[in-house]
Every structure is written in C-alpha cells, then in structure tokens.
C-alpha positions as a Markdown table, in Angstrom:
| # | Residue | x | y | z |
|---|---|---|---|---|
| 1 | Unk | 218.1 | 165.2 | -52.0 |
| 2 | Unk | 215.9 | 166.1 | -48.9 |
| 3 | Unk | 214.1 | 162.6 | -49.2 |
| 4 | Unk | 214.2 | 161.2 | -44.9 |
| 5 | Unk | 214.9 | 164.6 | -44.0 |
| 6 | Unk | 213.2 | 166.5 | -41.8 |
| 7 | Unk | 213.8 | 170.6 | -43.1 |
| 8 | Unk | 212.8 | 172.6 | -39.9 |
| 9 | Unk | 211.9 | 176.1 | -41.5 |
| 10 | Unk | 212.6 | 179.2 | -39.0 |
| 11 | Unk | 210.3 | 182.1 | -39.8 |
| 12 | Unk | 211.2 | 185.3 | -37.8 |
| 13 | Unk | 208.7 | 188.3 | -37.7 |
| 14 | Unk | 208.9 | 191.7 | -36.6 |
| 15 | Unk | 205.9 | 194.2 | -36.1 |
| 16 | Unk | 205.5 | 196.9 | -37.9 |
| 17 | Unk | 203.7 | 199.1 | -35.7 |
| 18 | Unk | 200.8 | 198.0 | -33.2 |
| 19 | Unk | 197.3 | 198.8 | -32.7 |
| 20 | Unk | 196.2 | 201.6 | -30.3 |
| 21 | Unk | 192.4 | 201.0 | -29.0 |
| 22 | Unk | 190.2 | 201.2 | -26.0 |
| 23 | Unk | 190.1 | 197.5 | -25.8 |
| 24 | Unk | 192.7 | 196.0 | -23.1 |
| 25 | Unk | 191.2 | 192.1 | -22.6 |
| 26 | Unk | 189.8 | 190.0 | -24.4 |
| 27 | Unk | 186.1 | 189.8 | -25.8 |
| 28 | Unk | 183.2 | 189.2 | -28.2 |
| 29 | Unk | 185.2 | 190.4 | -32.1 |
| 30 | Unk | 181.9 | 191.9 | -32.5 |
| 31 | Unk | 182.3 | 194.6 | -29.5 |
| 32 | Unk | 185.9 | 195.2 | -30.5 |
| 33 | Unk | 184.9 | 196.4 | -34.1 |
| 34 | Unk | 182.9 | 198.6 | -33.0 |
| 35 | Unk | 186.0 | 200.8 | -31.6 |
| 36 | Unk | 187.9 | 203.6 | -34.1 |
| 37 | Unk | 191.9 | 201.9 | -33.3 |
| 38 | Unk | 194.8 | 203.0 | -34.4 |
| 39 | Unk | 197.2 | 201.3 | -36.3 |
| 40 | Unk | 201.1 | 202.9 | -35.0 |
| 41 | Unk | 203.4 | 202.4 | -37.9 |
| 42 | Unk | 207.3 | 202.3 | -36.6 |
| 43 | Unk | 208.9 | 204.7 | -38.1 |
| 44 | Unk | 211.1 | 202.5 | -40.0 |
| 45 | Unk | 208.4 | 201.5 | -42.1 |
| 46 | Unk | 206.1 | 204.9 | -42.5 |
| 47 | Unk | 207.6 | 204.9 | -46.3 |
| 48 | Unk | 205.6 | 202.0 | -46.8 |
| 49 | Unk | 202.4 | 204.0 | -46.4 |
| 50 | Unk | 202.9 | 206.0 | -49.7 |
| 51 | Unk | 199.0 | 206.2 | -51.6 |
| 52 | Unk | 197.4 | 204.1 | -48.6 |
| 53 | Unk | 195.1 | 206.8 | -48.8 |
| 54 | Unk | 193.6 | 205.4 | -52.1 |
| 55 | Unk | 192.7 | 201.9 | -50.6 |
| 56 | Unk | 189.4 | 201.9 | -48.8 |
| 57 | Unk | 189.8 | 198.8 | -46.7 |
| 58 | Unk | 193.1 | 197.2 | -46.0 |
| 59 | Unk | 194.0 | 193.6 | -44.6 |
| 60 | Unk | 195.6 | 193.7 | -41.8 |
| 61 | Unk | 197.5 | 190.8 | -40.4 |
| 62 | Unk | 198.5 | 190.9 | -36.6 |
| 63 | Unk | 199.7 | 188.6 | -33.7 |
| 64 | Unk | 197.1 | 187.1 | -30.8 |
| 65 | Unk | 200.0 | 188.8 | -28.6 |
| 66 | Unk | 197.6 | 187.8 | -25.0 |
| 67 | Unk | 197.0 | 184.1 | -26.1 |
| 68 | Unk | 199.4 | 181.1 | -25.4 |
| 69 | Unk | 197.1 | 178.7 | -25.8 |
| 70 | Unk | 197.1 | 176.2 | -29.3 |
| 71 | Unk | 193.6 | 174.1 | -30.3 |
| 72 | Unk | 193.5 | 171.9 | -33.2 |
| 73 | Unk | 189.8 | 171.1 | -32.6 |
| 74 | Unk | 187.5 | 174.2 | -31.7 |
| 75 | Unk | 184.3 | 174.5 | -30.9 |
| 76 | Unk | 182.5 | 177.4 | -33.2 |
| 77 | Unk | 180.3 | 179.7 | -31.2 |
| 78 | Unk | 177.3 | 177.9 | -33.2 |
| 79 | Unk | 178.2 | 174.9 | -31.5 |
| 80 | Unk | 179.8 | 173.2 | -34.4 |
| 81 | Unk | 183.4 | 171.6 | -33.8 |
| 82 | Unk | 185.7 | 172.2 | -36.3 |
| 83 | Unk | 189.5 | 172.6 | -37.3 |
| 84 | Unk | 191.2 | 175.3 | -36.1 |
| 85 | Unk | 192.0 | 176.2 | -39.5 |
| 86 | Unk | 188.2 | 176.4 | -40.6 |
| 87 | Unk | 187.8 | 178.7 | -37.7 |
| 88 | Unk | 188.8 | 182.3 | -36.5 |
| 89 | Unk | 189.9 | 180.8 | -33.3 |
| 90 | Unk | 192.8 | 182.6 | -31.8 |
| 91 | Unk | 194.3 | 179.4 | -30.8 |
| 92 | Unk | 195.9 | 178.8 | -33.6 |
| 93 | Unk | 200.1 | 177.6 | -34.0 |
| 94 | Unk | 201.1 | 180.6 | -35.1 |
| 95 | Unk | 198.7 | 182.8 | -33.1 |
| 96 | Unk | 198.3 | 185.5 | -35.9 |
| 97 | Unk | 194.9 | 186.9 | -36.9 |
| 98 | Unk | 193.9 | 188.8 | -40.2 |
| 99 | Unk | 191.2 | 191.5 | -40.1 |
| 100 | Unk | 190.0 | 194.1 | -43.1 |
| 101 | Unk | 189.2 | 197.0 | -41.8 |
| 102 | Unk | 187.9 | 200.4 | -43.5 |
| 103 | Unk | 190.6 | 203.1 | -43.6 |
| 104 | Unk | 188.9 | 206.3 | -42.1 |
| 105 | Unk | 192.0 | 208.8 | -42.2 |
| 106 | Unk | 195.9 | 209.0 | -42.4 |
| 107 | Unk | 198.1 | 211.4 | -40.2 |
| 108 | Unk | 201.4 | 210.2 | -40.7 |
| 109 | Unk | 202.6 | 207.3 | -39.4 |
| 110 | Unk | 199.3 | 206.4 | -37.9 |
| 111 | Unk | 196.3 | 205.0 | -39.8 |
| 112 | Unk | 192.6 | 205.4 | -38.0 |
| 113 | Unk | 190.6 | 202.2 | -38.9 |
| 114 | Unk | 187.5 | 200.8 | -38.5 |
| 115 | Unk | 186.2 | 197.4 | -38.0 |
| 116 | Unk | 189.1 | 196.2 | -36.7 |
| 117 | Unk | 188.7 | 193.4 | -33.9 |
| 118 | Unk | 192.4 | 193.2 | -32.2 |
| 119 | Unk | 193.1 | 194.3 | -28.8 |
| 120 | Unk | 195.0 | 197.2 | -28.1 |
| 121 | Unk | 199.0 | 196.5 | -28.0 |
| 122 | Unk | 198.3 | 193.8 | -30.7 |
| 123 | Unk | 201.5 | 193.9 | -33.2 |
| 124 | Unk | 201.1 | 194.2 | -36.5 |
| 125 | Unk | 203.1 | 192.2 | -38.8 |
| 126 | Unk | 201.7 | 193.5 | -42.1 |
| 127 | Unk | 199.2 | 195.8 | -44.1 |
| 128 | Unk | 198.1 | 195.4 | -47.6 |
| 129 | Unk | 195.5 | 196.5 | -49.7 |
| 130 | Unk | 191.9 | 194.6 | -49.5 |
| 131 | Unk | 191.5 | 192.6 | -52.3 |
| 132 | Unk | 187.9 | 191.5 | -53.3 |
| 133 | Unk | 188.0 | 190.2 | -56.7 |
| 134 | Unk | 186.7 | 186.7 | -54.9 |
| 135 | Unk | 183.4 | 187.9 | -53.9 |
| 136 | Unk | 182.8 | 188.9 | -57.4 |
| 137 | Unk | 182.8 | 185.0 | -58.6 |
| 138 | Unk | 182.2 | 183.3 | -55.2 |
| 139 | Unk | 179.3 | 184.1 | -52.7 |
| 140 | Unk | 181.7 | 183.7 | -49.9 |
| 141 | Unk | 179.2 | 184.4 | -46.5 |
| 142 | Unk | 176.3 | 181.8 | -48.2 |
| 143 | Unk | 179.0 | 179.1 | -48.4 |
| 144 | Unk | 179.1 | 180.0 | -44.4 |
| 145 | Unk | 175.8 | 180.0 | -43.7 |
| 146 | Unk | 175.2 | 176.6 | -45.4 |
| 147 | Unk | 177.5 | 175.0 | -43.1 |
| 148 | Unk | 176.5 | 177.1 | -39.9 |
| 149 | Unk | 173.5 | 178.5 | -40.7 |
| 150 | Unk | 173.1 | 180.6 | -37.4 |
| 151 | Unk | 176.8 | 182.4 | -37.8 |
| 152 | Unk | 175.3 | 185.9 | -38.4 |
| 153 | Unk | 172.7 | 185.1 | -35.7 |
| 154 | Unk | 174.9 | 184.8 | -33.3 |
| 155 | Unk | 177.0 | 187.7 | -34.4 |
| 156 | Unk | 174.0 | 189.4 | -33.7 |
| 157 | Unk | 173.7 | 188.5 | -30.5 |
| 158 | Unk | 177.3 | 189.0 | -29.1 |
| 159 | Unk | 177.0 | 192.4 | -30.5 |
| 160 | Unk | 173.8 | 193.3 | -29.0 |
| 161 | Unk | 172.3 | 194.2 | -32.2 |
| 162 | Unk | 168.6 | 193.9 | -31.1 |
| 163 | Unk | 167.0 | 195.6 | -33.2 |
| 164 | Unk | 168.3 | 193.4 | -36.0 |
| 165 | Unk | 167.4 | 190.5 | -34.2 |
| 166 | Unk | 164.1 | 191.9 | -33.6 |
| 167 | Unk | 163.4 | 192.4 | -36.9 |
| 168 | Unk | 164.4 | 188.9 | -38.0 |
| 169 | Unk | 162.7 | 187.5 | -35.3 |
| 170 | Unk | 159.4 | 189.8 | -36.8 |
| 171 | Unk | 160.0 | 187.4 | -39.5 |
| 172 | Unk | 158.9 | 184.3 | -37.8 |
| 173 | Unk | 156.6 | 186.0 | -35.6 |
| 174 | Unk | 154.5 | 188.1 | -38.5 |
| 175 | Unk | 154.7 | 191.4 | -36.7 |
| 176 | Unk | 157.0 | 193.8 | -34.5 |
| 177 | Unk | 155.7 | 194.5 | -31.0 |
| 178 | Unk | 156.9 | 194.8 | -27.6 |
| 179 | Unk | 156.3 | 191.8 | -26.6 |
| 180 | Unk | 158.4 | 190.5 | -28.9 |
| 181 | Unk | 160.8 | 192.9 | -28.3 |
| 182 | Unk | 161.2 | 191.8 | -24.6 |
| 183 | Unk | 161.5 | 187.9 | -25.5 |
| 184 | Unk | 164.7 | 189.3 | -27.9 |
| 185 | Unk | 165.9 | 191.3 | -25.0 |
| 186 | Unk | 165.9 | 188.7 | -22.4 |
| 187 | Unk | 167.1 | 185.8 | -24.9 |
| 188 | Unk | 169.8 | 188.1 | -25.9 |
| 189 | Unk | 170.9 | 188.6 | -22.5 |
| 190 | Unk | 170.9 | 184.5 | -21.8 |
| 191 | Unk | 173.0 | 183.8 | -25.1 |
| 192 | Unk | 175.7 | 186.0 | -24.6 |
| 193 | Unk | 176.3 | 184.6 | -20.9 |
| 194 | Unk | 176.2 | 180.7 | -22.6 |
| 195 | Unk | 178.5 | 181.7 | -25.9 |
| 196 | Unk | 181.0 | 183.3 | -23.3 |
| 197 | Unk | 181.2 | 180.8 | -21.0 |
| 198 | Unk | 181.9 | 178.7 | -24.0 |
| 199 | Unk | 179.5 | 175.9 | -23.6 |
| 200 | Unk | 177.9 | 174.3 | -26.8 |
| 201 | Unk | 175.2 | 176.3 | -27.5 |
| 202 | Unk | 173.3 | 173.0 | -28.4 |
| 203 | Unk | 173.1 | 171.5 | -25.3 |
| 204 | Unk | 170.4 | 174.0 | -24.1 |
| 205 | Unk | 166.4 | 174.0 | -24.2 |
| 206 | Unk | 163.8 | 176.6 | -23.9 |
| 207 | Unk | 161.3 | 175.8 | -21.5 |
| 208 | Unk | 158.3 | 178.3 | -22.2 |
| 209 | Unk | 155.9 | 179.2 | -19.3 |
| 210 | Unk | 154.0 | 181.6 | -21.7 |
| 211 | Unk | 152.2 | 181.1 | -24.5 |
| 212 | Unk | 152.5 | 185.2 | -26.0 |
| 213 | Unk | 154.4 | 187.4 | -28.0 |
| 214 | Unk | 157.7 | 187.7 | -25.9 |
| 215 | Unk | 158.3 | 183.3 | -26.3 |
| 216 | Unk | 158.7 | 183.8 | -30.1 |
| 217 | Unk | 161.6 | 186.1 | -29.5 |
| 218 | Unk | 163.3 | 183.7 | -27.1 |
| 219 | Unk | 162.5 | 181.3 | -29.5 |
| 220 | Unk | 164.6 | 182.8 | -32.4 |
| 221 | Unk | 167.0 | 183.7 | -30.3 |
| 222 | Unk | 167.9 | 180.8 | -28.5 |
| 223 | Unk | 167.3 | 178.5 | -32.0 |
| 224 | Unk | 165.4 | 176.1 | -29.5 |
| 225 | Unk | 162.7 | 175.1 | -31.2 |
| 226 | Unk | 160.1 | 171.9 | -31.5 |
| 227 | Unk | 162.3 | 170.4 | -34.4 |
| 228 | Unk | 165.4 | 169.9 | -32.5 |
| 229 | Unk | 163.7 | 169.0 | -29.6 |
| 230 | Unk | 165.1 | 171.8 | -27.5 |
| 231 | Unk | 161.8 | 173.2 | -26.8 |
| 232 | Unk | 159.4 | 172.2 | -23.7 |
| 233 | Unk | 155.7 | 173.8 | -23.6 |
| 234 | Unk | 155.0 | 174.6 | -20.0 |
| 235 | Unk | 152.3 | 175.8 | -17.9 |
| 236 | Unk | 151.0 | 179.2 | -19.5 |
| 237 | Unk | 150.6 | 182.2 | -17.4 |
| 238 | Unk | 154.0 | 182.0 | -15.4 |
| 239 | Unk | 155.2 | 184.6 | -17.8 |
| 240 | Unk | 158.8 | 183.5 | -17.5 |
| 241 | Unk | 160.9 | 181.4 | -19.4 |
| 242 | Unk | 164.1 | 179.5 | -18.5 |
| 243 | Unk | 167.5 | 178.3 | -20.9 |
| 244 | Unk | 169.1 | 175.1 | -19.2 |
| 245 | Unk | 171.3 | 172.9 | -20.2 |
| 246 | Unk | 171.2 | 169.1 | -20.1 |
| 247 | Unk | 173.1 | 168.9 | -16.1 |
| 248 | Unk | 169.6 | 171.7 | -15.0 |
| 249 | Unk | 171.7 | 174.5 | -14.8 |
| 250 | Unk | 171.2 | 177.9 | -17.2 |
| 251 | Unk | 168.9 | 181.1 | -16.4 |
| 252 | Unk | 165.3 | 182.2 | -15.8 |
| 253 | Unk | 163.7 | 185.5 | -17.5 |
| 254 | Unk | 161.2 | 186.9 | -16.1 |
| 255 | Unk | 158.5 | 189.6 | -17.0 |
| 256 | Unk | 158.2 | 192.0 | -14.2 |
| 257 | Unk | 155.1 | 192.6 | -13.2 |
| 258 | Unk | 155.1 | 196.5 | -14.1 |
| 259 | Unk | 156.5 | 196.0 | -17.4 |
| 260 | Unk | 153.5 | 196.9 | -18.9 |
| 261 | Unk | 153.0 | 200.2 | -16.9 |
| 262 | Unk | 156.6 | 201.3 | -17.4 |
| 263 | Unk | 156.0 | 201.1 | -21.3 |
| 264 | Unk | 152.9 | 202.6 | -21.2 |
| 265 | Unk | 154.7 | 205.5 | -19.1 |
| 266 | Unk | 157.7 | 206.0 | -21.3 |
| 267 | Unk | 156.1 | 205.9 | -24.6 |
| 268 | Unk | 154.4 | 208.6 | -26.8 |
| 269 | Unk | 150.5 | 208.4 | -27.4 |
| 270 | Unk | 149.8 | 207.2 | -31.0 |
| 271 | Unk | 152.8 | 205.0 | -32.3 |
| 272 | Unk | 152.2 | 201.9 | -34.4 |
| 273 | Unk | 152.9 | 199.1 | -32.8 |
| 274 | Unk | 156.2 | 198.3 | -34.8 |
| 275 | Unk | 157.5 | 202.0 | -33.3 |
| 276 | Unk | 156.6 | 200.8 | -29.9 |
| 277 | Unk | 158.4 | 197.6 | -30.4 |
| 278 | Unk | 161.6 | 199.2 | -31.3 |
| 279 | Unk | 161.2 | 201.9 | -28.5 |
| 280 | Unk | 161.0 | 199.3 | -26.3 |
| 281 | Unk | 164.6 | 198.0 | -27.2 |
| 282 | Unk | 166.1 | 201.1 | -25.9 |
| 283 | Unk | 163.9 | 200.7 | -22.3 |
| 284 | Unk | 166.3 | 199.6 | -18.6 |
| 285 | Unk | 166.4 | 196.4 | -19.0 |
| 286 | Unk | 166.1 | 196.2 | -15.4 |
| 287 | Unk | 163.0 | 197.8 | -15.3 |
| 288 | Unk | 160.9 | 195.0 | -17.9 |
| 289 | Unk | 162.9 | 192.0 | -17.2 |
| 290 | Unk | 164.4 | 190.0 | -14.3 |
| 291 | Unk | 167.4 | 187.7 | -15.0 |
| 292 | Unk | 168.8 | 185.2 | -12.9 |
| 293 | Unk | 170.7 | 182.0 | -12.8 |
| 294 | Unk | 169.1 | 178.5 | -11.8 |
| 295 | Unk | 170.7 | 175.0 | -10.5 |
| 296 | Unk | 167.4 | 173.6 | -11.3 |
| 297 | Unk | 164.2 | 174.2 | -13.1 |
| 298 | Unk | 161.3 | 175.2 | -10.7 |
C-alpha cells in the first residue's frame, strides 16, 4: 500500500519536569555527575511518581536543550571516529540524552538524584525504572574497552580522579611515590586541555627530558608510549616534559625547582612512601609544577 511512498512520521514531545543543578554550560559528563540535581516533575504528572521510592536507579531520558548542532561522524574522546549512534555525542538528530542515575530521596514532585550528567534547565521527557537484567548475561563495559581500550582512562582524567590514575599508573611503574604522583598531576593537567579542545588525542607525543619517577606517570597518562611511536627520549636532567601535537604546538610541564622542599615541608615525618605519594596529590599544583603552552619544542 505504502510501496513509493515516503510516510513522514511526526513525533511531538513534551517535558515532564526539568532538571534543577549547579551546572549552567556545558562540560566534561564526568564533572556534572558529580553534582546532587533535581529532577522538577510538572505537576501534571507527580501521579506518575507513585512507589518511585522502591527503584534505586532510574533512567532518565532528557533533551540536549543548549545544542543545535547534528554529527553523523564523531570523534570519541579516545580518539576513535565513530557513528554518532555508537557514541554519547550530544549531536545527535534528535538531541535527546539518557542517563541512570541513583535516586537519593523523594519530596513530592521533586526527585534528588545522583550521577546525573545534564545541565540544569535540561527537560525531561521521561523517567522509568533502571533495568539491569543485561549485565547479568552480557559484560557490557569489557565489550567497551575492547574497542576503546582507554575509555575509563580518560574518564579518569576529565574527572580529575588522580588518585585512581595514580594507582593504575603504580601498576606500570611497580610502586606509588611522589614522583609519580607529580608526572599524573601534570599529565592530567595537559589531557584535559587537549580532550577539550577536541583534538584527536592521537596526534600527540611525549617528549621526555627526564629519565625518573614523574615520566612514567605522564607516560600512562598521555598513552604515548615507545609502541605507538608517540614517545621521544630526550636529554635527561631538564626535568620537564612536553605533549605536542604533529603542527609543534601542545604544553610543557615543568618540575619547579622547590618541589622537593615544599613536600618535604608539608608532609609528616615517617610515612611510607605510597602515603607520601597520595599526599602529594592533594599539594597546590602551583607550587610543584609549572604548566605552559608551546608553539614549538625548545
């Protein structure tokens, strides 16, 4: 009947409340989820909420209401290009996002949620129940990580979760210490300016003018390593390290010269060194490390 017709299907949506958070623009999904929002229900649809309160984690599904823009090719934040439907690009054709959140309390018509990663203003267009009878037969994330290996890496990064970092990092290095700990710290600092300026991720190297504890960190970090050829061995004993890309351009770290004294000053007599390494995570940046951009590699 329909056969050389084209059937143009209208589908009209209406909120159903909209999410109340602390986050106004657009950022990393990792720093949004770290905010307790709101989800407003209208009050047209509060009967709808009847027993939420047994459901631990709800999907939620809501509209990118700040982006206009549609992609049919992204570009992951691991550097992979994909379609946008094997993405969580929100340049999508519909521009709606799903999230599942944790419920953390109910006072009427407004839920308090966590994990959430929509900015505040977003309108909802639905709530249900989580359902995770998948992940019983299907180890979803390892399917991810076979295809981008560094996902959770750089989820780590873009939420600043150093410590985590550091101790993966310990991983390849055999211990935790502060010198490692400064390598995550400024490599941390590099990757979040390069994943948000959207460049592919790829097209940088690590250039290495030490040949210590803190290079290993930038090392894991920055995934530029000997293998992919995205790692130059320079002249030791510059204590610096630089992240270009391929046109000379990226950033330089650089250990300040009273690093060592600052530690020593702000740390108690008698930790282990793994204690000291962690401590040193929670140190002024400022005060250890000097970032700053380069045109060209000196």
């Amino acid at each position: 009947m329909f056969k050389g017709l084209t059937v143009l299907l209208m589908i009209v949506l209406e909120p159903i409340g909209y999410v109340r958070n602390a986050c106004q623009e657009s950022q990393a999904p990792e720093a949004i989820k770290k905010e307790i929002s709101e989800i407003e229900i209208l009050p047209g649809y509060a009967e709808g909420l009847r027993g939420i309160e047994q459901c631990e984690f709800l999907d939620m599904v809501f509209a990118f209401h700040q982006e206009k823009r549609t992609e049919l090719q992204t570009r992951l934040r691991t550097g992979e290009t994909t379609g946008v439907f094997a993405s969580r690009s929100p340049r999508r054709p519909n521009h709606l996002g799903v999230t599942t959140v944790k419920l953390l309390g109910r006072e009427g018509n407004i839920l308090r949620v966590g994990g959430a990663d929509a900015l505040d203003g977003s309108p909802v267009v639905d709530i249900k129940y989580c359902d995770t009878s998948v992940l019983e037969w299907w180890s979803v994330h390892d399917s991810i990580r076979m295809s981008s290996p560094r996902v959770d890496i750089v989820g780590n990064i873009m939420a600043g979760d150093t410590r985590v970092l550091l101790l993966k990092a310990a991983q390849l290095h055999g211990h935790v210490c502060p010198g490692l700990a400064l390598g995550v710290m400024g490599a941390v600092k590099v990757m979040q300016k390069v994943i948000t300026s959207g460049e592919d991720i790829r097209d940088y190297t690590l250039f290495s003018g030490m040949q210590n504890c803190p290079i290993d960190g930038a090392l894991f970090v920055t995934g530029c390593t000997p293998g992919t050829n995205r790692f130059v061995m320079g002249s030791p004993g510059n204590d610096c390290f630089y992240v270009m890309n391929k046109a000379g351009k990226g950033w330089k770290v650089t250990l300040k010269d009273t690093n060592r004294e600052y530690i020593q000053r702000h740390l108690s007599d008698g930790l282990s060194p793994v204690a000291r390494g962690l401590a040193v995570l929670d140190m002024d940046f400022d005060e250890l490390l000097i970032l700053e951009p380069v045109e060209e590699k000196q």
